[in-house]
C-alpha positions in Angstrom: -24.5 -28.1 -72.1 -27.1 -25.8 -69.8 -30.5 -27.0 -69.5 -32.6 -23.9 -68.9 -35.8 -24.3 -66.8 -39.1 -22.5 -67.6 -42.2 -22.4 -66.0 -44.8 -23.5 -67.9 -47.6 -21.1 -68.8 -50.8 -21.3 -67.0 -49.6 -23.4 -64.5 -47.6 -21.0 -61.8 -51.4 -19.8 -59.8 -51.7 -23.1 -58.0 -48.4 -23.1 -57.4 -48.3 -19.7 -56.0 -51.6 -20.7 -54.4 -50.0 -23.4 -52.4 -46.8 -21.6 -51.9 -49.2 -18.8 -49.8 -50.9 -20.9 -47.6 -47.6 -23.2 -46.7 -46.4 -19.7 -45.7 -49.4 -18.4 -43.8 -49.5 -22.0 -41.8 -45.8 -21.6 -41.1 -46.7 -18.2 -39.5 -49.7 -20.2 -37.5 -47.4 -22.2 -36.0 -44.0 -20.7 -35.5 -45.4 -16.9 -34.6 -49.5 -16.9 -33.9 -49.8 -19.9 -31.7 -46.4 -19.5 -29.1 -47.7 -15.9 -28.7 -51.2 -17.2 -27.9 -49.6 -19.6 -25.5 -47.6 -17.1 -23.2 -50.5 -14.5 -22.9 -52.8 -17.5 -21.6 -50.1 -18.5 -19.2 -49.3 -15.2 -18.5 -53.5 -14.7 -17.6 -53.7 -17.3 -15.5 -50.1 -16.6 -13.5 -52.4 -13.1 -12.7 -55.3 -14.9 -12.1 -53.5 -17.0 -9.4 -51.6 -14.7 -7.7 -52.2 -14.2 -3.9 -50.9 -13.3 -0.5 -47.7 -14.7 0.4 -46.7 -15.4 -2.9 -43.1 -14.3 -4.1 -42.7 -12.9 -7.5 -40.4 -10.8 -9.7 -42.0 -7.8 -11.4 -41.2 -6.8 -14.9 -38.8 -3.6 -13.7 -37.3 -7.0 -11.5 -38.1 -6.4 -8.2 -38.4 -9.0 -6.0 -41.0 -9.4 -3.2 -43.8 -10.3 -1.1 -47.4 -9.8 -2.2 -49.6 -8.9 0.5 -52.9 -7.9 -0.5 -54.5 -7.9 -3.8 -56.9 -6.4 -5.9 -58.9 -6.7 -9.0 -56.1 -5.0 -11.0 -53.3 -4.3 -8.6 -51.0 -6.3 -6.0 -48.9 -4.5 -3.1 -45.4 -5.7 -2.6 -43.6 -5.8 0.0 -39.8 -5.3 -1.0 -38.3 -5.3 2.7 -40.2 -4.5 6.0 -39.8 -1.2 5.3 -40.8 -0.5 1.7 -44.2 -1.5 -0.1 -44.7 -0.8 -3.9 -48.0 -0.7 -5.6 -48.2 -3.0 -9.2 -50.4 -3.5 -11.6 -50.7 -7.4 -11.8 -49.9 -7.5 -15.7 -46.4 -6.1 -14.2 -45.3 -9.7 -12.2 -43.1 -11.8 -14.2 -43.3 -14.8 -12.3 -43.7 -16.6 -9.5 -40.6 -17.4 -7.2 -41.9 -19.3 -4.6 -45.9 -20.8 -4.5 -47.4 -19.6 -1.5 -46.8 -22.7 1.0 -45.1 -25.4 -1.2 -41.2 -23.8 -0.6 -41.0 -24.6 -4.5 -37.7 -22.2 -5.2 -38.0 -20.8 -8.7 -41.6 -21.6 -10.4 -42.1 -20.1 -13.3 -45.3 -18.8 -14.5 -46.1 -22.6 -15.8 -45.8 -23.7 -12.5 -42.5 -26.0 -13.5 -39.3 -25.6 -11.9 -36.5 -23.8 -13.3 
């Protein structure tokens, strides 16, 4: 013997109703908000940034900044070569600027 289910008419818009925003918080949470996390740590890794910090770039070089500007840092890849960066290009941080901390990540944690 089947059983056959059927909506019941009239009553499927709160349904739907509620089925939307369950959806739209599940979007909040697993897509919206970690996105909104890693640009503001991402800011404030380029807001700290200075001289004699080590750091990875986005193309993955690895260097020594040493100077910055409002938008750009100079890196110093070996003695002999310096690039020029736009600060939104550094990655992360490989070693704070007089702690020795070996791999901090832009959260500051170690890896």
């Amino acid at each position: 013997m089947t059983v056959i289910l059927a909506q019941q008419p009239g009553g499927g818009a709160s349904g739907s109703l509620l089925m939307l925003l369950v959806i739209g918080v599940l979007f909040y949470f697993l897509l919206i908000r970690p996105q909104q996390k890693r640009a503001r740590e991402q800011r404030n890794l380029v807001n700290s940034l200075g001289v004699g910090d080590l750091v990875v770039t986005i193309g993955g070089f690895h260097g020594t900044i040493t100077s910055v500007d409002d938008s750009t840092v100079r890196l110093e890849l070996n003695p002999t070569n310096t690039v020029t960066v736009s600060k939104q290009a550094i990655a992360r941080r490989t070693v704070a600027a007089g702690t020795g901390d070996a791999d901090v990540d832009s959260k500051g944690v170690n890896e």
